[in-house]
C-alpha positions in Angstrom: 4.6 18.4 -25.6 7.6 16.7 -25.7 8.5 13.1 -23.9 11.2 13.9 -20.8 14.2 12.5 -21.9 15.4 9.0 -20.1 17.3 9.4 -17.1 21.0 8.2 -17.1 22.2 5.3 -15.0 23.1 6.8 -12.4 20.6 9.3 -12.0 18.1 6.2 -12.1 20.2 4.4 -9.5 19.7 7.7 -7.3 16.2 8.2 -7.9 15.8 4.6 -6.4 17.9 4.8 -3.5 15.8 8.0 -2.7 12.4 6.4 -2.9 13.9 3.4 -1.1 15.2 5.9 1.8 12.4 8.2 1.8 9.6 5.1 2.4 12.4 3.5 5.1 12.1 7.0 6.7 8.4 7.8 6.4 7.8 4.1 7.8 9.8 4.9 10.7 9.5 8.5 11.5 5.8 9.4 9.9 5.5 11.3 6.8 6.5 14.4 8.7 10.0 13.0 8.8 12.6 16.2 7.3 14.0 15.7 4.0 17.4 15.8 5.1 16.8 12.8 6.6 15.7 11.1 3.6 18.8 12.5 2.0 21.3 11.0 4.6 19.6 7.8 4.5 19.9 7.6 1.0 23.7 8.8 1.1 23.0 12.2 -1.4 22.6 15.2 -1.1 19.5 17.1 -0.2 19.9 18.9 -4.1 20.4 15.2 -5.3 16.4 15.1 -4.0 14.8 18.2 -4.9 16.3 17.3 -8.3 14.1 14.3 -8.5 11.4 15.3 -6.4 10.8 19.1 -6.1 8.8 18.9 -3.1 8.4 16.8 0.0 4.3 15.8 -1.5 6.3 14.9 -4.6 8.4 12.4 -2.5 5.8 11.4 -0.8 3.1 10.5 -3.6 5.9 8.9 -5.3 6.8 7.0 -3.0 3.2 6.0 -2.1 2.2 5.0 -5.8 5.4 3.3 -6.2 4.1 1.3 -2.7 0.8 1.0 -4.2 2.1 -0.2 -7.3 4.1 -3.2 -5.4 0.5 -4.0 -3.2 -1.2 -4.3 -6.5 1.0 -7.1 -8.2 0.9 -8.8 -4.9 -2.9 -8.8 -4.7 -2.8 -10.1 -8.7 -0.3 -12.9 -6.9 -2.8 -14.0 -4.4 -5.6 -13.9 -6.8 -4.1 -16.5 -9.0 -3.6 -19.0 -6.2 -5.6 -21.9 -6.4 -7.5 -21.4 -3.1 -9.5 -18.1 -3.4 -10.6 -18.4 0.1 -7.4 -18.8 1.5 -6.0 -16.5 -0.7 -8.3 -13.8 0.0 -8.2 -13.6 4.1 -4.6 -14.4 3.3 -3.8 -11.1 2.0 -5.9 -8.8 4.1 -4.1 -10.5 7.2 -0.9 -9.8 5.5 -2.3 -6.3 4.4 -3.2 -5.5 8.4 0.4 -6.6 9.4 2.3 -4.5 6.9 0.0 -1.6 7.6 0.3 -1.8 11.4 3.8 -1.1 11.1 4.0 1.5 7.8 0.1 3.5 8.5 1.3 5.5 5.6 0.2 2.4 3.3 -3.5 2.7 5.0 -3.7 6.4 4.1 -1.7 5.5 0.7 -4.7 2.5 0.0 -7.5 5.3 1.2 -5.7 7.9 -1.1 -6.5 5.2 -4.0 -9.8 6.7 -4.4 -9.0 10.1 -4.6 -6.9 11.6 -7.7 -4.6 12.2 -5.8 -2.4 9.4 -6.8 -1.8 8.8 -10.0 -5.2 7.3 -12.0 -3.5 4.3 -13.1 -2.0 3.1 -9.7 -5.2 3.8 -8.1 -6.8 1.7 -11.2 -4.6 -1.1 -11.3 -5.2 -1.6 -7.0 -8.9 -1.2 -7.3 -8.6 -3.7 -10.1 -6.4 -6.4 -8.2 -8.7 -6.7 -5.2 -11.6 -6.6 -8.0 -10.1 -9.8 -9.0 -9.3 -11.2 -5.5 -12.3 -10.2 -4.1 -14.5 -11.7 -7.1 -13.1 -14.8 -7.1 -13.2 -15.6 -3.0 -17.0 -14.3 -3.7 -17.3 -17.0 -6.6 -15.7 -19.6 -4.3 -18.5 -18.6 -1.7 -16.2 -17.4 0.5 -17.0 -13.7 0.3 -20.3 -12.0 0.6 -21.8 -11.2 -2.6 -23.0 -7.7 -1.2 -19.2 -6.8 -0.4 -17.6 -4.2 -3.4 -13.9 -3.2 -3.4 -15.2 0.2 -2.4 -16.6 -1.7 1.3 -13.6 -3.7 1.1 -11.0 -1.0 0.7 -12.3 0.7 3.9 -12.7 -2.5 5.6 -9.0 -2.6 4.4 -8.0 0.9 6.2 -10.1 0.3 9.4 -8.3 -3.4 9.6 -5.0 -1.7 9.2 -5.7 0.5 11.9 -7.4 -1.3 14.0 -3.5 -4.0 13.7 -1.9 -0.4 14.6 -4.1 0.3 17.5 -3.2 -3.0 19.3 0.3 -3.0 19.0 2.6 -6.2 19.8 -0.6 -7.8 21.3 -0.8 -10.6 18.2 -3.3 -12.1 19.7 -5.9 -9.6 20.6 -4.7 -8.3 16.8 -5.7 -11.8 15.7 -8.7 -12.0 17.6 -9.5 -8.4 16.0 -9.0 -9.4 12.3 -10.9 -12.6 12.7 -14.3 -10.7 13.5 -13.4 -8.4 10.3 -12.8 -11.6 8.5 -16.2 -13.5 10.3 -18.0 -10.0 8.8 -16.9 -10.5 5.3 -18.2 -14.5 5.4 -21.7 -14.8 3.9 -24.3 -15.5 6.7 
């Protein structure tokens, strides 16, 4: 087989302000959001995104692993911080905020395990809260009986549970902290 050849510039610039659009949209409106309105939000034409994406999964995966990609290098961020403690309950409260507004990042984080999306975006997250997760564990911070796979649907449910409670912060904060108190060794 042979390699696709490179996009031009502006069929790169178009392919971003699609995925851009489409994960505005999908945020907003759910992933059952028409395409057309992905399209207008973008400011191309619907062939302008059947051209890069030939389906609406296609959008949608892409955009997810694109997502995932971006909530991998942050987890990499927070697991070089000094604190691992800190950094760890950190970024699942961050994690639960973003997700409470966009649920498609839960079911995008859930999707991880299943090939789905792409191997190496699915890798590359499992890998980054590896790495987050060992080092609050090292610090003592962590449980040592907690794996990413317990953590990744600690993850989801913590996500959802943000979603469930709405604008109530602090019944959401009240919520997270007995996740959080769960994940502390005894």
């Amino acid at each position: 087989m042979t390699e696709p050849r490179p996009l031009r510039a502006d069929a790169r610039r178009n392919r971003a302000r699609v995925l851009a659009a489409a994960e505005t949209v999908f945020a907003a409106r759910g992933t059952g959001a028409p395409t057309e309105e992905v399209a207008r939000e973008a400011g191309v034409g619907i062939g302008t995104v059947f051209r890069h994406f030939p389906t609406k999964e296609a959008l949608l995966e892409a955009v997810l692993a694109d997502r995932m990609r971006r909530f991998a290098e942050e987890a990499q961020s927070f697991a070089a911080a000094a604190d691992p403690e800190s950094a760890f309950f950190g970024f699942l409260a961050r994690w639960a905020e973003v997700s409470a507004a966009k649920n498609a990042y839960a079911d995008a984080l859930a999707g991880a395990e299943v090939p789905r999306l792409a191997a190496e975006v699915g890798a590359k997250v499992r890998d980054a809260l590896g790495a987050l997760l060992s080092r609050a564990q090292q610090a003592g911070a962590v449980r040592e009986d907690v794996g990413v796979a317990e953590l990744i649907a600690l993850m989801v449910g913590a996500s959802r549970a943000a979603e469930h409670v709405g604008d109530d912060a602090g019944l959401r904060a009240r919520t997270l902290g007995i996740v959080f108190d769960g994940l502390r060794p005894r």
